[in-house]
N, C-alpha and C positions, 0 to 999 in steps of 0.2 A: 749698539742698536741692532747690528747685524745678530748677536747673541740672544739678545730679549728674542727676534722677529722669530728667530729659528725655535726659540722657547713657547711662541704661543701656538707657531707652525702645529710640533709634535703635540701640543694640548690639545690643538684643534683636531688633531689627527687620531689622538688617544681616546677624544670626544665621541667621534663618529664609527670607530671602532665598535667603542660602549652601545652607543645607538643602535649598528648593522647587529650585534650580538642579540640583545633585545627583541628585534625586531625577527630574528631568527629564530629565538627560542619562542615566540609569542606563535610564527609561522608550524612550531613541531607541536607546541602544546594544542594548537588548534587541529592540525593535523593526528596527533594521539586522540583529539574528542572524537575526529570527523570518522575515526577508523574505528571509535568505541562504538558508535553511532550504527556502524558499517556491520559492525558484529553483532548487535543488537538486533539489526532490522533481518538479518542472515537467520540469525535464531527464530523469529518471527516465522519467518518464510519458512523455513524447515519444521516449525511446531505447526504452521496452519497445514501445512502439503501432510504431517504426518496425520492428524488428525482426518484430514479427507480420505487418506488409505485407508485409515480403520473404522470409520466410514462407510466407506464402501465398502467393505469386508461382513460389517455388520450386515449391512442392507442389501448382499448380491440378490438374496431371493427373490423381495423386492422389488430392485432391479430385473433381474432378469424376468422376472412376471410380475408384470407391470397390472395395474389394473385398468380400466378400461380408459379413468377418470386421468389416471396418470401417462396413461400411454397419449391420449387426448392432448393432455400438457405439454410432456415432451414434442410430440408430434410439431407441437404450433411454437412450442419454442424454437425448434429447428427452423421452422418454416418464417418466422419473424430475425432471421439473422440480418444484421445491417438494417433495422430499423427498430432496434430497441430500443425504448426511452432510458437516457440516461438514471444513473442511480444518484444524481444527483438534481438539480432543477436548473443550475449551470456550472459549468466549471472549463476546465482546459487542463488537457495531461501532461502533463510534466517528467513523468518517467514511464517508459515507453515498455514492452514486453519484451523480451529476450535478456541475453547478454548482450551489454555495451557497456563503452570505457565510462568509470567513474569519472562526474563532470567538475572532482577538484582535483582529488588524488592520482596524481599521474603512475601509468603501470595496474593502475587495478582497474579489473573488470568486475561488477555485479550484474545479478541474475537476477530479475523482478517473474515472480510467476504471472504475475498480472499488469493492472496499470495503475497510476496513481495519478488522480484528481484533486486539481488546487479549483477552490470555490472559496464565495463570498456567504456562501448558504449554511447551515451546521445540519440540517436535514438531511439523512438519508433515507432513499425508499427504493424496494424491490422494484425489478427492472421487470418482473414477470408476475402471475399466478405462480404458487408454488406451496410448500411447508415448509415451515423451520426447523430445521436434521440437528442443529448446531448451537450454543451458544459459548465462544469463550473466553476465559480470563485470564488477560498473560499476565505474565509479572509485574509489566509497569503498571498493573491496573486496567489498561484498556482491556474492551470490548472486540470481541470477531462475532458475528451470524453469520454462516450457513445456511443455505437456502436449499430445498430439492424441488426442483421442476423435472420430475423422470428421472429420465438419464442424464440431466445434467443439472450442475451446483453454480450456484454463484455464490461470492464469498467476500463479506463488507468490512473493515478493517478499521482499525484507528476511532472506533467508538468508544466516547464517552457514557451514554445513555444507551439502554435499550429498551426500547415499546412494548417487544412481543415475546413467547414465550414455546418452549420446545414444545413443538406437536402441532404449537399455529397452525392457520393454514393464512396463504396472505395473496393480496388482490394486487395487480400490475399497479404501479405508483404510492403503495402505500405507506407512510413512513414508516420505517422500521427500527430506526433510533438516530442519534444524534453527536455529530463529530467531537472531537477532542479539541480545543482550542486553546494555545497557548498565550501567555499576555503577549509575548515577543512578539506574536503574527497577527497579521491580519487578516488572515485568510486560514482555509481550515484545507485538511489534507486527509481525502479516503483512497485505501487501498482497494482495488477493484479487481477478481476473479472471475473466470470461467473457467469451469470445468465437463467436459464429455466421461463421465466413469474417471478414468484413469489418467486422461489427458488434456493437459494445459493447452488452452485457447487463448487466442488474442484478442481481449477485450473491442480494439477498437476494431476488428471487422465484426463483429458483432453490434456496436451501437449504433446509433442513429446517426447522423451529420449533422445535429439539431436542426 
């Protein structure tokens, strides 16, 4: 008896062994997505930032002489900070502006240029008056627009659809395309920028409080 008891002992033991290994390898292979994921949304961020530099490289003239209509724009975009209407019709940010610690993988920090809005809505619309500088297409297929208000861009992310067309010009809340939704979710996820020329802004002192 005492022989059997020790026999099922180590089975039981050989069992959970098999289980913690599983459950280990299932924790790396999800962790290998989460950091595929991580490199993906990195490249993202570095293909939108680089495109706003040449961007603004094109357009300094432009920029710097502004027209009257634009100067106008700018002006009131400045002057509307902390009361811009959302670019969404509701939502709640989920990933914040700067570096902070990634919120699975311990030890890493990522850099969001902007902010990211979770909605129940797939609509997006300009947050101002402006023209569209931009339209692009990354690899996975989604959608970026680019907007110019003067001297400064905002910059819509993770589209599916887009409404409008390079040269637009587009009126405060208009939609200007439509989120990416996957079956998995229930909710849809836009990338939010601002930009002054050269320099990353933080979205949420610029929006409204709804």
């Amino acid at each position: 008896d005492l022989a059997n008891n020790k026999l099922l002992e180590i089975q039981s033991l050989e069992k959970n062994k098999k289980t913690q290994q599983k459950t280990i390898e299932f924790l790396k292979t999800k962790e290998d997505s989460l950091r595929a994921a991580l490199l993906n949304k990195e490249n993202e961020e570095n293909r939108i930032k680089s495109e706003i530099l040449d961007l603004l490289e094109k357009e300094k003239n432009k920029i710097k002489n502004l027209t009257p209509e634009a100067k106008l724009i700018s002006d009131n975009f400045e002057q509307n900070k902390n009361v811009l209407p959302w670019p969404t019709k509701e939502g709640t940010i989920v990933a914040s502006f700067g570096e902070h610690p990634h919120p699975v993988i311990p030890g890493i920090k990522i850099m969001n240029n902007g902010v990211e809005i979770t909605t129940s809505n797939d609509k997006v619309r300009s947050v101002f008056d402006g023209e569209v500088s931009k339209i692009m297409v990354l690899p996975n297929a989604l959608k970026v627009i680019i907007l110019r208000h003067g001297k400064y861009f905002t910059v819509y992310s993770n589209l599916q659809e887009v409404y409008v067309d390079v040269g637009e010009k587009v009126s405060i809340k208009q939609n200007i395309g439509s989120l990416y939704n996957s079956i998995e979710k229930s909710r849809n996820l836009l990338g939010f920028q601002i930009w002054k020329e050269r320099i990353k802004l933080n979205p949420k002192h610029w929006l409204s409080s709804y």
